[in-house]
N, C-alpha and C positions, 0 to 999 in steps of 0.2 A: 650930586654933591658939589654942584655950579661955586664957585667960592672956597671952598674949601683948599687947607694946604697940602699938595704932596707930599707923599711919605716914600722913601726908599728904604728896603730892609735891607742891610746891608750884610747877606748871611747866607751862605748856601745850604744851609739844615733845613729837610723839611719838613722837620715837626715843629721850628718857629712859627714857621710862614701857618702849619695848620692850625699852632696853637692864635695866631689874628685872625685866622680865619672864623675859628670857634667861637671867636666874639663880637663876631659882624664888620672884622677891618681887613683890607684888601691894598695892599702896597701897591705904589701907582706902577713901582719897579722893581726891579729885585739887583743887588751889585753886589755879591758876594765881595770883602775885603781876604785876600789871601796875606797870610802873614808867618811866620816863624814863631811858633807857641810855646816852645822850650820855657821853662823857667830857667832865671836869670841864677848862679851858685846863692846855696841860701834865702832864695826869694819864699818868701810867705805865700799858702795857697790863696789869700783873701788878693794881697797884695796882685799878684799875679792875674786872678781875674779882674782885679780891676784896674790893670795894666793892659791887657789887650783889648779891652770891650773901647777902652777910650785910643788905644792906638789902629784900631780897628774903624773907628767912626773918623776919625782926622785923616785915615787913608781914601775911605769911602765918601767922604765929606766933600774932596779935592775932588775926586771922579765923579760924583755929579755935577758942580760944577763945572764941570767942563763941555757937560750935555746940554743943550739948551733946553730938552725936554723936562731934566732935573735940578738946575740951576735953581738954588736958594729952599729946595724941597728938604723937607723931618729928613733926617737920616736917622735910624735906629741899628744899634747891634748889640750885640749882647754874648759872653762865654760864657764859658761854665767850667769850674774847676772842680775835682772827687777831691777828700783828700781824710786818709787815716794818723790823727793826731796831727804833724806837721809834713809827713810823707804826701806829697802829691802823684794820684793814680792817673796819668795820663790815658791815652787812647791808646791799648794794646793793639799792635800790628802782628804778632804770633801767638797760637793757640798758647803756648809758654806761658807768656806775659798776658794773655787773657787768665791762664789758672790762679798766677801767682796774685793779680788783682781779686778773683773771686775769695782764695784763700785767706787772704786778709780781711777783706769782707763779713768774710763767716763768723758770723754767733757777735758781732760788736755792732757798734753804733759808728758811724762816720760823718763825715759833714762834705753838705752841698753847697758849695760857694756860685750866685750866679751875678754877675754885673750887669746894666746895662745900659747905653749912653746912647742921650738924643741929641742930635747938632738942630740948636734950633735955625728959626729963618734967619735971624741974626748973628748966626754962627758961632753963639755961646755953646758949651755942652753943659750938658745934664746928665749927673749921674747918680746911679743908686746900683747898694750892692744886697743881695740876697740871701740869709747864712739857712740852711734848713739843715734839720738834724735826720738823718735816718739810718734805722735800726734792721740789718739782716739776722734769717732765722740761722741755727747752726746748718750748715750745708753739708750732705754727704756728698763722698765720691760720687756716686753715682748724679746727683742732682747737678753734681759740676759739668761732670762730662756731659750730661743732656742738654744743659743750657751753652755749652762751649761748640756742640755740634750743629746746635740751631743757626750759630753763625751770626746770631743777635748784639755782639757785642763789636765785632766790626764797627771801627768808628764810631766808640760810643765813651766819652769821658767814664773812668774808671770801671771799664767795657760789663756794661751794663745799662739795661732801658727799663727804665722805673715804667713804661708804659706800656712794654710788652710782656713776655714770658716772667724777665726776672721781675714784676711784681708780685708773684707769688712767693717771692721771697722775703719781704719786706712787712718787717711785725710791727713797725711803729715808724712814722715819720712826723714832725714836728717842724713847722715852717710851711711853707709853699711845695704843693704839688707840680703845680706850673713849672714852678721856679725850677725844680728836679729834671722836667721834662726837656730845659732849656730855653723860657723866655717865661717871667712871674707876669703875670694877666696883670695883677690887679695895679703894680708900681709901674706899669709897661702906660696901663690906660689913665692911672694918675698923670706921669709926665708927657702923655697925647693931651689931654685935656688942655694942661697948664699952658698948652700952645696952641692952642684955639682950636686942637682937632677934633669934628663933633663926633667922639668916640661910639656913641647910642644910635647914629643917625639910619644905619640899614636895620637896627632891630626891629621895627614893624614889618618888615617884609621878610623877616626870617622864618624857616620853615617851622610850624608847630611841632 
């Protein structure tokens, strides 16, 4: 890929990194931006994800830069906010706050807010935000405590993984699966394109 522009994914989740990897792209780096995620009093859950995705790329933007290995390289990042009506579900740090996230959950519909921001070679950014809709079935006690003991929701925006255990919980989603997962494939490879990156380029050598 002689020519081509580096990319750094500026993110420490690794089901981003799996979800480019799923489609044939390989970050030349990886720079997680560490940041304070808190919502702002009253901040909106859209708003909010699309507050850190870009205060996230302008921190990791800086820190390549400074690398000569990543000077002028894609930055990409990208969060992810849960959120019931205007209630935003952070990442539960106690079994507690894991229930009371499932609790709310149970038997409604919520929304997956995901942003994600590319610092071009130019050092413009590029952003798009991602709204998906999805629907949990009613959850028993018991379905709680099983999914609470699995330990799955550790570090996981509105402590739940669409991609492990608790999608057997999910009767309908509407939007992006990706985008649930934490990084939307298809706006992620629209705004690589748009900057020359040749997003298709390892797919003949992918495994059948």
């Amino acid at each position: 890929m002689s020519g081509r522009p580096k990319l750094v994914l500026a993110s420490a989740s690794p089901r981003r990194l799996a979800l480019l990897q799923q489609v044939g792209i390989e970050p030349d780096a990886l720079r997680p931006a560490d940041i304070d995620e808190s919502p702002a009093k009253g901040e909106q859950p859209r708003t909010l994800a699309k507050r850190l995705a870009r205060t996230k790329v302008e921190i990791a933007m800086r820190a390549a830069d400074r690398d000569p290995e990543t000077a002028g390289a894609l930055v990409l990042t990208a969060d992810t906010v849960v959120a019931v009506g205007r209630r935003i579900l952070g990442k539960p740090e106690t079994v507690e706050e894991a229930f009371a996230c499932l609790r709310l959950l149970s038997g409604r519909s919520h929304k997956v807010f995901t942003s994600i921001c590319l610092a071009t070679g130019d050092r413009s950014i590029r952003q798009r935000l991602i709204e998906t809709r999805v629907r949990f079935k009613r959850l028993s006690r018991q379905e709680m405590e099983a999914y609470i003991a699995s330990g799955e929701w550790r570090g996981k925006a509105g402590g739940y993984a669409i991609q492990g255990l608790a999608g057997g919980f999910v009767v309908k989603l509407v939007g992006s699966y990706s985008s649930v997962v934490g990084l939307p494939l298809y706006e992620t490879m629209s705004l690589l394109a748009g900057e020359s990156y040749p997003v298709h380029h390892d797919w003949p050598n992918a495994p059948a």
